[in-house]
C-alpha positions as semicolon CSV with decimal commas, in nm:
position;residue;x (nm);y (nm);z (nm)
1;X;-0,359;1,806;-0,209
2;X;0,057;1,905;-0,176
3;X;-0,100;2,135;0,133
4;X;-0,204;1,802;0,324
5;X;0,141;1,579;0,309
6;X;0,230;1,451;0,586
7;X;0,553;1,227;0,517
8;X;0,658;0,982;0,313
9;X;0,652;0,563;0,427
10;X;1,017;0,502;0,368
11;X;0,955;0,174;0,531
12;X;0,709;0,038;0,299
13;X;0,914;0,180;-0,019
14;X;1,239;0,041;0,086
15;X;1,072;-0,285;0,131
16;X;0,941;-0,259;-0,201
17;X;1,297;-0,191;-0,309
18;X;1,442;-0,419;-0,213
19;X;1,239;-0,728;-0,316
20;X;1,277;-0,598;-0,626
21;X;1,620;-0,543;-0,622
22;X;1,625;-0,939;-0,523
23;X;1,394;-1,014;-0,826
24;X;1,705;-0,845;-1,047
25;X;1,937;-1,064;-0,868
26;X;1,772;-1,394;-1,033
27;X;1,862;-1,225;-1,366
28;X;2,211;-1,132;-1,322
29;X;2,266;-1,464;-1,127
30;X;2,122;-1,677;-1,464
31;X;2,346;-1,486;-1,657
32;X;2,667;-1,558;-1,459
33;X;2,513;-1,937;-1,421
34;X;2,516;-1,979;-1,815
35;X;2,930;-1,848;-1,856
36;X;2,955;-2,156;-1,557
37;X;2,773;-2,379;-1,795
38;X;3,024;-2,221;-2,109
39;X;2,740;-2,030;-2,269
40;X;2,852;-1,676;-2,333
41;X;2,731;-1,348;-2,455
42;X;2,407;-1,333;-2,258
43;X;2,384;-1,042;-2,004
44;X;2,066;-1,019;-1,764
45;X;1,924;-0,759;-2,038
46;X;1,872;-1,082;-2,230
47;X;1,735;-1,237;-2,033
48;X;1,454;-1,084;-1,863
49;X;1,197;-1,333;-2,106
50;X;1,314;-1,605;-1,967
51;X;1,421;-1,952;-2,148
52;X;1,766;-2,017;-1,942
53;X;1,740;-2,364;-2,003
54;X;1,663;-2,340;-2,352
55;X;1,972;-2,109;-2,411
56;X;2,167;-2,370;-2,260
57;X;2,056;-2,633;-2,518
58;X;1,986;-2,428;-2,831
59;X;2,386;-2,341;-2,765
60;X;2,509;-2,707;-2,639
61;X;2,339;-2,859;-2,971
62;X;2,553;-2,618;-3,182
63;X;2,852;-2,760;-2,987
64;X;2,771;-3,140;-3,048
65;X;2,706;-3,071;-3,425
66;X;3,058;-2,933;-3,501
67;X;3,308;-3,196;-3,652
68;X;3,506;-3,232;-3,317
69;X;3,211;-3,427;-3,147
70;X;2,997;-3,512;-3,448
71;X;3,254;-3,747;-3,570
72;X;3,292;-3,923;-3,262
73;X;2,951;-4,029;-3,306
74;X;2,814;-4,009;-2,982
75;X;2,425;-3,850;-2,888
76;X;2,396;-3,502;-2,700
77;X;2,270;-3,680;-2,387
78;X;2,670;-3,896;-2,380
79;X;2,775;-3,531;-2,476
80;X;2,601;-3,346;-2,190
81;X;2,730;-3,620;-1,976
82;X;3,077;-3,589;-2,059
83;X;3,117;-3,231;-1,993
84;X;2,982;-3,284;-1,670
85;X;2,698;-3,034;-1,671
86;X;2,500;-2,958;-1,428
87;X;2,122;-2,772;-1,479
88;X;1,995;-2,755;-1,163
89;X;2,034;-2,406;-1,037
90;X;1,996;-2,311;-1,381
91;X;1,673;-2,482;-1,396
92;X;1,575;-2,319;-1,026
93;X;1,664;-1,991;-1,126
94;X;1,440;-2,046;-1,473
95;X;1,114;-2,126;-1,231
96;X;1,225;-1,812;-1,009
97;X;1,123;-1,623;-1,339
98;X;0,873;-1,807;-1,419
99;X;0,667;-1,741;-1,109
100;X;0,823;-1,359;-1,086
101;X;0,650;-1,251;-1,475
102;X;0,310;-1,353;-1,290
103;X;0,348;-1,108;-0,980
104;X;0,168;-0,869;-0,979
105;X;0,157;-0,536;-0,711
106;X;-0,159;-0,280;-0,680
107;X;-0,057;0,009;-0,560
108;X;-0,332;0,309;-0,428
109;X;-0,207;0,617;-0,640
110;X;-0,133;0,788;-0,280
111;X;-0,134;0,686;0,126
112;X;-0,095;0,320;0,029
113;X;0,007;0,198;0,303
114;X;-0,313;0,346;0,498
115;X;-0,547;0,235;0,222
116;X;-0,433;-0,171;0,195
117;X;-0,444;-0,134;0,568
118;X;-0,814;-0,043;0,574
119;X;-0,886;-0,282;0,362
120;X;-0,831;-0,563;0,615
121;X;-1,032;-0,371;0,921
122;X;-1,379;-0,447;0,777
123;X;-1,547;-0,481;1,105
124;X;-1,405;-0,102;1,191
125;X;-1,619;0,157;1,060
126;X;-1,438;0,468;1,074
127;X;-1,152;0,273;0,842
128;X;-1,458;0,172;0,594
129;X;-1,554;0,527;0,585
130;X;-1,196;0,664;0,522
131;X;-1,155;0,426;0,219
132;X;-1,468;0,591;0,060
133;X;-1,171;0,863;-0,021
134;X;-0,903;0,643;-0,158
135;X;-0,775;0,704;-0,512
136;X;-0,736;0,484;-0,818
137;X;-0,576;0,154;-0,760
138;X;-0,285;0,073;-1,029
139;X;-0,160;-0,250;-1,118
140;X;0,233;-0,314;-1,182
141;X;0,419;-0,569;-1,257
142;X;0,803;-0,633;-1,175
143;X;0,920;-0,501;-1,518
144;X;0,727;-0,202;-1,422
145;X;0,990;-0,127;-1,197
146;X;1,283;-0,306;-1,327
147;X;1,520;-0,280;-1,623
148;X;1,907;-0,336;-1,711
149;X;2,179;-0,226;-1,873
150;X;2,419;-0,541;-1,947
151;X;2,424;-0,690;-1,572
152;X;2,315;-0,343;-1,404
153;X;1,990;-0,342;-1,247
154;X;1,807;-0,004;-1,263
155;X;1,499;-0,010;-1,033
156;X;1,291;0,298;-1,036
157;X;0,954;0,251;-0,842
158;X;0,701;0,545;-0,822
159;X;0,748;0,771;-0,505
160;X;0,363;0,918;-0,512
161;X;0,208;0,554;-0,365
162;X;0,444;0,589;-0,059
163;X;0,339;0,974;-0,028
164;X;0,123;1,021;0,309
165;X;-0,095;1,334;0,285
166;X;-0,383;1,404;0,555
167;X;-0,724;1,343;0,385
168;X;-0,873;1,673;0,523
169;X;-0,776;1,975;0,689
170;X;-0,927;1,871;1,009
171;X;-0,675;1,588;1,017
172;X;-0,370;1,846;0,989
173;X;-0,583;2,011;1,281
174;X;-0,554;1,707;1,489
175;X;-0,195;1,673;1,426
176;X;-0,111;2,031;1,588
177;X;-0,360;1,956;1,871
178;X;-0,178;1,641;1,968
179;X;0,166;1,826;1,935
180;X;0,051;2,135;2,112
181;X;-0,081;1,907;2,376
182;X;0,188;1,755;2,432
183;X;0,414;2,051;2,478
184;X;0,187;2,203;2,724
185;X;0,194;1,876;2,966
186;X;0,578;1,928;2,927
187;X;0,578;2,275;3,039
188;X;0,330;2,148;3,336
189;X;0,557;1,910;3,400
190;X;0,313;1,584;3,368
191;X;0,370;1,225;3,413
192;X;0,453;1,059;3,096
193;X;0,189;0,781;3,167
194;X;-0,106;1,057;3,225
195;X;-0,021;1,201;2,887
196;X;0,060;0,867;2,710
197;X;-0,300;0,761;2,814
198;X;-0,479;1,059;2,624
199;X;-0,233;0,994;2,297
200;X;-0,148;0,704;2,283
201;X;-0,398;0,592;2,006
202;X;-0,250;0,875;1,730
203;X;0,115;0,754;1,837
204;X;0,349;0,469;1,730
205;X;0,331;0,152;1,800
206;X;0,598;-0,123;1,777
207;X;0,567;-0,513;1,936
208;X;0,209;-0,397;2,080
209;X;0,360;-0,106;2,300
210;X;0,385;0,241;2,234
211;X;0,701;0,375;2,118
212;X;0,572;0,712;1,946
213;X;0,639;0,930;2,254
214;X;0,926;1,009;2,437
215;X;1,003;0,957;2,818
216;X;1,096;1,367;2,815
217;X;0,778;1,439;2,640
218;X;0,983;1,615;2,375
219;X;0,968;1,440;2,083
220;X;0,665;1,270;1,917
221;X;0,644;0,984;1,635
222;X;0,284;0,964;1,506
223;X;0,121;0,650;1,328
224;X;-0,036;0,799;1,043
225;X;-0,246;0,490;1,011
226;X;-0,441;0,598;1,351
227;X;-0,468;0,943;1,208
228;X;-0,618;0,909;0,903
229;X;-0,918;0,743;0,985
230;X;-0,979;1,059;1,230
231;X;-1,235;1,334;1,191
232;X;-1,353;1,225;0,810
């Protein structure tokens, strides 16, 4: 299979990335949030199962019961009151992880991207046929990808789903036919519109125009979407 990769879908793995680098965020933010509320100690390694809130009391009852406020008499809600405390982002950031532990992301073990999209074009037979050769699906959730050391996020997410490789050799055949096609109208010195017309379904697209070839016919940027469900 190594013989048939095409490229890799940076795009899709940096987005990926980066919304979990966001998810991290709510961690190391709750952590910082609980010093603001005078709760120390707790790094976003702590707190990755959850429980802010409860943190926040289980630590603010400890406080009421020593002799300083205890003899004044008073109940933790005057307490809480007094110091002024507010939960609220606490509280926000505590339903963030609430509702990120119940993500979940399935992943095709390679050409994801070109699988999820097939997916969706039911009424399109020649993508129905090419997901007749999609791998294994595998299910992840965020802590799959995401772990930390005190307040440092370390996000490792597998490369292999983002990995496009050609699903046959014909397809890796098509590739250098488009290419060598398109080098020879160069040399002819053809319009850019004539030879956009007879590529223009294997190339780029971007805001429903074509963006995959260039005006000098030099340089070529192929959607690997359009390609794979080619010659199968």
């Amino acid at each position: 299979m190594s013989k048939l990769f095409l490229s890799t879908d940076q795009e899709n793995y940096n987005r990926y990335l980066n919304q979990i680098i966001s998810y991290g965020e709510v961690y190391t933010t709750a952590s910082k949030e609980l010093v603001n509320l005078d709760v120390k100690g707790y790094k976003a390694e702590n707190l990755i199962n959850g429980g802010f809130v409860a943190l926040f009391h289980d630590h603010h009852k400890q406080e009421h019961s020593q002799p300083e406020w205890a003899n004044l008499g008073i109940r933790y809600e005057k307490y809480l009151e007094l110091k002024e405390f507010s939960l609220e982002k606490l509280e926000a950031l505590e339903a963030e992880h609430e509702r990120i532990i119940e993500l979940k992301f399935e992943l095709y073990e390679t050409n994801d991207s070109f699988f999820s999209f097939s997916e969706y074009r039911t009424r399109d037979s020649s993508y129905q046929k090419a997901l007749t050769f999609s791998p294994e699906k595998k299910v992840y959730k965020v802590f799959d990808f995401l772990s930390f050391k005190g307040n440092t996020a370390k996000v490792e997410i597998p490369k292999e789903p983002f990995s496009v490789y050609a699903l046959n050799k014909a397809q890796i055949d098509l590739l250098q036919d488009v290419s060598d096609y398109v080098a020879a109208s160069s040399k002819l010195g053809l319009e850019y519109r004539d030879v956009l017309k007879v590529v223009e379904v294997y190339i780029k697209w971007t805001d429903g125009r074509p963006t995959g070839l260039s005006y000098d016919l030099k340089t070529i940027e192929f959607s690997y979407n359009n390609i794979l469900n080619q010659r199968l």
